[in-house]
N, C-alpha and C positions, 0 to 999 in steps of 0.2 A: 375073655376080658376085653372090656374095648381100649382102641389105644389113644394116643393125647388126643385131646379137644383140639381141631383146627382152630391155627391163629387168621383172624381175618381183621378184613381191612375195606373199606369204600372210597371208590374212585368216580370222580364226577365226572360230566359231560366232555370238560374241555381237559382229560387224563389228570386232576389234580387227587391226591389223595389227599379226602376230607376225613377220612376217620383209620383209625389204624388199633389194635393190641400192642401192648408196649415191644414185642417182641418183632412184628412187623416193619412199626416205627423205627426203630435200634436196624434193622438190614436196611432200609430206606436210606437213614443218614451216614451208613457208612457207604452207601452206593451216591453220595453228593446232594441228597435229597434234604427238602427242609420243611416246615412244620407247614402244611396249607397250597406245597409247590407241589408239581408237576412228579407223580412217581415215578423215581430215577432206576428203579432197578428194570434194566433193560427187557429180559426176557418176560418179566411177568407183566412190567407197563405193554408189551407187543402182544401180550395175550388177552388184555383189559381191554386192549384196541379192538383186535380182532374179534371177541367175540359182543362188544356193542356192536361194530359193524354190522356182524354177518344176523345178529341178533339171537343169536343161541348161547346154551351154557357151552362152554369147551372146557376139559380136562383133560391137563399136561405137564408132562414131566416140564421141570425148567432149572438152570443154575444160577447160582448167584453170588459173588463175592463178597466176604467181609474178612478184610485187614489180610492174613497169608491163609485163608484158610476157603475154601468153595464150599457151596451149600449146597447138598440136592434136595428139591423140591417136587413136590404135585400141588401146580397148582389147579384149583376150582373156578372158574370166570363167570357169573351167571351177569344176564345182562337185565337189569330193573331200573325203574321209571326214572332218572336224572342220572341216571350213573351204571357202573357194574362193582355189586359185589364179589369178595376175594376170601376164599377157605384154603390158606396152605398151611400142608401136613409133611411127614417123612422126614423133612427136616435134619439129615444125615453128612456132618461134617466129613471133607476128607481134605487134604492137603492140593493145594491150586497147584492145577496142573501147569507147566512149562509152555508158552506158547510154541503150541504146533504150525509149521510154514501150511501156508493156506496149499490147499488144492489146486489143479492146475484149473477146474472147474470155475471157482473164485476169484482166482489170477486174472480170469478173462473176463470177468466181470463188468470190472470198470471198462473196459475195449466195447464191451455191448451197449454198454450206455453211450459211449463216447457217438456212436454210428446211426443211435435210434432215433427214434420218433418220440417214442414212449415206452415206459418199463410200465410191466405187468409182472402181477405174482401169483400162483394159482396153488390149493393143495395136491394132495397126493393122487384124490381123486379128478385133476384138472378144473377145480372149483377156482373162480376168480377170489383173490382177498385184499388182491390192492390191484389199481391200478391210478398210474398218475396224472394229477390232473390236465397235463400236454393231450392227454388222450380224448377229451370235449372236442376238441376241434375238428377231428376227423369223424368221433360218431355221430357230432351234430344235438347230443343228450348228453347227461348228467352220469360220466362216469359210474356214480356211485351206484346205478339202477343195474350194473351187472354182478354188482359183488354179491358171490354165493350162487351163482350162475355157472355153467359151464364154458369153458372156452369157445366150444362149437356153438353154444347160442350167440356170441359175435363173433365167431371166426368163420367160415367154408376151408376146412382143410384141402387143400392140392396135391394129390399124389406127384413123387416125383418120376422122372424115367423110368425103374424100376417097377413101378406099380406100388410103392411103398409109401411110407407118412411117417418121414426121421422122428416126428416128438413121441409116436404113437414107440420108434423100436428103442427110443433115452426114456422113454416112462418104463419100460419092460428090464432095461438095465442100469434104469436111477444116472444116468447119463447126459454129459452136454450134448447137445446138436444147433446147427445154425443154418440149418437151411430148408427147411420150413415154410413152404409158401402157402398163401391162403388171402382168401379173398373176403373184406368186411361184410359182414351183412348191413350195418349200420347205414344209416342216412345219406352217407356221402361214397360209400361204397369204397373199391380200390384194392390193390392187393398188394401186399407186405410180406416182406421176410419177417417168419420169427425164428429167433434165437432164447439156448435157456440156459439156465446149469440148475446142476442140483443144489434143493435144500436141506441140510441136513439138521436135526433138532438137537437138542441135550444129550441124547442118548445115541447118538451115532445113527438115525435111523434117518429114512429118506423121508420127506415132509411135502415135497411139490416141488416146482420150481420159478426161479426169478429168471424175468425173460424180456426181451426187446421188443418191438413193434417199430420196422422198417418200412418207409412205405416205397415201392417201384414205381417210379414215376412212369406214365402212359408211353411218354416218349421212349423209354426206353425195352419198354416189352413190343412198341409196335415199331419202332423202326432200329431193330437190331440187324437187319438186312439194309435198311435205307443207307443212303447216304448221309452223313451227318449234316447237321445245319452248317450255313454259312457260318465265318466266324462274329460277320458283320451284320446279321437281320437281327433286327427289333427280338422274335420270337428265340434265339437263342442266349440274347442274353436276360433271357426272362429267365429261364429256363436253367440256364447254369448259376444268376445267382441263386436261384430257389434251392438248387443241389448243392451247392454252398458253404449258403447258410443256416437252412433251414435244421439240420440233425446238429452241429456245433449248440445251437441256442436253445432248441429243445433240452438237450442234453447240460446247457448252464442252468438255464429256467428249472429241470427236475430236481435238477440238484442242491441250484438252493433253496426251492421250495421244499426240500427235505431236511437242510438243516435248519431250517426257519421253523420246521414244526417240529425238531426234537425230540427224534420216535425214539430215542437210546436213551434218554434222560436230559436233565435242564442243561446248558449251554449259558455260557456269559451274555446278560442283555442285551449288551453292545455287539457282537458278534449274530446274535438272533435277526437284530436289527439290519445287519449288516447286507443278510441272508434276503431277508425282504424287499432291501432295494435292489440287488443284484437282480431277484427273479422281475422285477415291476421292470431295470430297466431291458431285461431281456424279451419280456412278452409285448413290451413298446419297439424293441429293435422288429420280433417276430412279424407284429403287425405291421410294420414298413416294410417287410418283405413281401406279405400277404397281399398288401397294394399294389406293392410295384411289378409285379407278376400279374395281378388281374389284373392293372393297368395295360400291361403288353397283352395282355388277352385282347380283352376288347375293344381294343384300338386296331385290332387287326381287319383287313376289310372283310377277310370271310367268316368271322366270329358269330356265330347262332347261339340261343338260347336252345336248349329242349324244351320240347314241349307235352309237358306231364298236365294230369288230372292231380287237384291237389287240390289241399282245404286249407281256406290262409286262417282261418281261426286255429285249427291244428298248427301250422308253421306258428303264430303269434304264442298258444301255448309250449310250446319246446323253446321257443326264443325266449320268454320270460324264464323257463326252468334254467337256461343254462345263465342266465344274470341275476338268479335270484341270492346268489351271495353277495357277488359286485352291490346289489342295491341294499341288502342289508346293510352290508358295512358302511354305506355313506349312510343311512338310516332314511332310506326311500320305499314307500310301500308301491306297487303295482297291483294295478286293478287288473288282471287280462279277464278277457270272454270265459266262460261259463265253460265244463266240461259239454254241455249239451249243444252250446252254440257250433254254427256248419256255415262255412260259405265256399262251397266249390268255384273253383278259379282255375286257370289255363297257365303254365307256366313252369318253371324248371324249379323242382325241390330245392334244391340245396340254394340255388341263387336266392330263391324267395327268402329263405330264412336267415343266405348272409345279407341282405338289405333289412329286413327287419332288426334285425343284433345287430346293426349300425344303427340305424334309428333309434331303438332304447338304448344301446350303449351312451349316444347324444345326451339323450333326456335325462339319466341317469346320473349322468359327468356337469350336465349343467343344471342339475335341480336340488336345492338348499337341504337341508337337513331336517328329516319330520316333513316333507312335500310327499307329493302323491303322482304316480305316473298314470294317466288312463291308457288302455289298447281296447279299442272298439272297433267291430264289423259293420258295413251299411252297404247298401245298394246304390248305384249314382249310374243309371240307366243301365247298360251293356257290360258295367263294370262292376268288379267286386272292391272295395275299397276296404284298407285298411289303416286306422286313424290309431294314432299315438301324440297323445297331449301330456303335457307338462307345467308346470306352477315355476318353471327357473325365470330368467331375467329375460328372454324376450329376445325378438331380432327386427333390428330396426328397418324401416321400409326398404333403403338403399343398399341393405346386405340380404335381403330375402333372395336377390338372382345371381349374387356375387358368391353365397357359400356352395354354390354345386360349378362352381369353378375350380378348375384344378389349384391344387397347392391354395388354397383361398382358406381362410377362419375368418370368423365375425373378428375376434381378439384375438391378434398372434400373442401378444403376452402374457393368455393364461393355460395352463396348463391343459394339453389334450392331445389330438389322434397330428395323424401329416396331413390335414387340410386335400387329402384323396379319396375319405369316407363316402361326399357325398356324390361327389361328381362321377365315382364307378356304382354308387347304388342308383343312381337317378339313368347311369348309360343303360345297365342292366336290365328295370323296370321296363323302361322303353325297348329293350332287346325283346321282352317277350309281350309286346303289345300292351304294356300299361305306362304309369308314371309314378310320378313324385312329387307332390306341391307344396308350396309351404305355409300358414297364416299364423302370423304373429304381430304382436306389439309390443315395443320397450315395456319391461315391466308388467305383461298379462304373460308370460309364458309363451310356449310354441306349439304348434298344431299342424303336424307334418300327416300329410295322408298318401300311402302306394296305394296303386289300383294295380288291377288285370283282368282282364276280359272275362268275366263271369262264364263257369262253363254251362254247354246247351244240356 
């Protein structure tokens, strides 16, 4: 005999539940939820998430409270065109259990964020299923392109002394561990402590784990024998505010970039709100540290570029990828080059693409709403040239030489970066044998072009 008909329910793109069985509806609003809002019941809105994410159905146990009583669940997540459908059955009252003291696993949780870089979540099989968006910055790409991926497709695990790999003997005994090294494969490369604890599901069982992403600074893995720096050079105190502040602000920016999106259920408007400026003013404090660090970089007299084979059409594509939210929300469309388009060039990876994300971050912050940004490739003899035009308001004759002046803006009084954008993107170009120019007119827009020595 078959047993009840699953109660189901649809959840739209941005987690609202658009449609519900009255039985569904009834556990939603007793879990804070409202008629058209955001599905409040935690466990099953984390599983609606996860499996659009990852794009698969997942089936899972999950609990759910209403008024003194727990609910266990299976739920069903199938992931379909605007949204995921929701089939839950079992439906098995028992009596809410007593909050249990967390683990010591959990306890130290918040300590790992406090330390990180970036939190990461992986399942049981060490599949990625979140990771936060602090993490773009170091891989140079879109977070979102490893979820469902392995760990070791962006990690190099590092054996320690023993010839051992701690995550590999915390996977074997559902285990915390924090010492973890491993080198990115990603864009920007670099090696990090990770840290994890276990996760445990509804049903007491191990699920994957939540973990940190530390990164070791160079200085400190190559001159552990050195003598330390002066207290007084330019390059330590680059170096120690970076160490700083850098894990503090990450660690603010995750955080309220997590209560700003709500993954447990809806929160008071005001409070969401609240959330979003904390992280906006923290990825502005981030990015004045990012400055002021490169700035002691390459103010340094023996400061080099590498010099890599590189495709600025490829850097120009990853550079649009990682501002293609920043430009939707201000409602800017970008034209970049063609998957097919190539322009081999001379010059250090990672530089290339932090002057280009300055560059459209520019066009982006100053071009109107429903404009358009171009990024086009050209040839200009020996050089590879990469052009970025925009429809915003222009820069007048007399501030075309003054904005790649340090501390310099066209308009201090509108809202934007620390007037160090251009003056370290334009040192940089020129570090690796190109430039930076500018052509514009009040009111036509701006038409900024890098170059680099086309390679042979």
């Amino acid at each position: 005999m078959n047993g009840p008909a699953p109660v189901r329910g649809r959840v739209d793109g941005d987690g609202r539940l658009v449609a519900a069985d009255p039985r569904l509806a009834s556990l939603n609003s007793a879990a804070g939820g409202v008629d058209g809002g955001p599905l409040a019941i935690p466990q099953v809105a984390a599983l609606a998430r996860l499996a659009r994410r990852l794009g698969i159905t997942i089936s899972r146990s999950a609990v759910a409270a209403e008024g003194e009583r727990d609910i266990d669940l299976w739920v069903r997540a199938e992931p379909v065109e605007g949204g995921v459908e929701l089939a839950l059955t079992g439906w098995s009252e028992r009596p809410a259990a007593p909050p249990a003291p967390a683990p010591e696993a959990e306890r130290q949780a918040d300590f790992l964020r406090a330390s990180a870089d970036w939190i990461w979540e992986v399942d049981q099989a060490l599949r990625f299923t979140s990771l936060s968006p602090a993490a773009a910055a170091a891989m140079g790409r879109n977070p979102a392109d490893y979820i469902g991926q392995q760990l070791t497709a962006l990690f190099r695990l590092v054996e320690d002394e023993a010839g051992g790999l701690p995550i590999l003997a915390a996977l074997a005994g559902q285990s915390r561990f924090d010492t973890q090294l491993a080198d990115l494969r990603a864009t920007r490369r670099g090696r990090y402590r990770l840290a994890g604890v276990p996760l445990i599901d509804g049903n007491g069982r191990f699920a994957g784990f939540r973990g940190s992403a530390t990164s070791i600074p160079q200085i400190v893995r190559s001159a552990e024998f050195a003598p330390p720096a002066e207290a007084g050079t330019t390059n330590a105190f680059g170096e120690r505010l970076d160490m700083a502040l850098r894990a503090p602000l990450a660690h603010i920016i995750a955080n309220a970039e997590t209560i700003g999106a709500q993954p447990d259920g809806p929160i008071r408007g005001d409070y969401a709100g609240y959330a979003t400026d904390i992280a906006a003013a923290g990825r502005h404090l981030l990015s004045l540290v990012d400055d002021l660090v490169d700035l002691q970089a390459i103010e340094r007299p023996d400061f080099r570029a590498e010099e890599e084979e590189i495709d600025l059409a490829d850097v120009a594509r990853r550079a649009v990828g990682l501002l293609a939210v920043r430009a939707a929300a201000k409602g800017v469309t970008i034209d970049r080059p063609g998957s097919a388009d190539s322009l081999p060039a001379s010059g250090e990876f990672k530089r290339a693409l932090q002057i280009v994300v300055n560059l459209l971050t520019n066009a982006i912050r100053y071009s109107p709403e429903g404009s358009m940004v171009w990024v086009r490739t050209d040839r200009e003899g020996d050089l590879g040239a990469l052009i970025i035009a925009d429809q915003g308001k222009g820069i007048g004759t007399e501030d075309q030489v003054r904005i790649f002046d340090k501390f310099k803006r066209v308009d201090a009084s509108e809202a934007g970066g620390t007037g160090l954008g251009l003056y370290i993107a334009r040192r940089l170009a020129r570090a690796m044998g190109g430039d930076i120019s500018v052509d514009s007119a009040p009111g036509q827009g701006a038409r900024f072009t890098f170059t680099l020595p086309l390679r042979a």
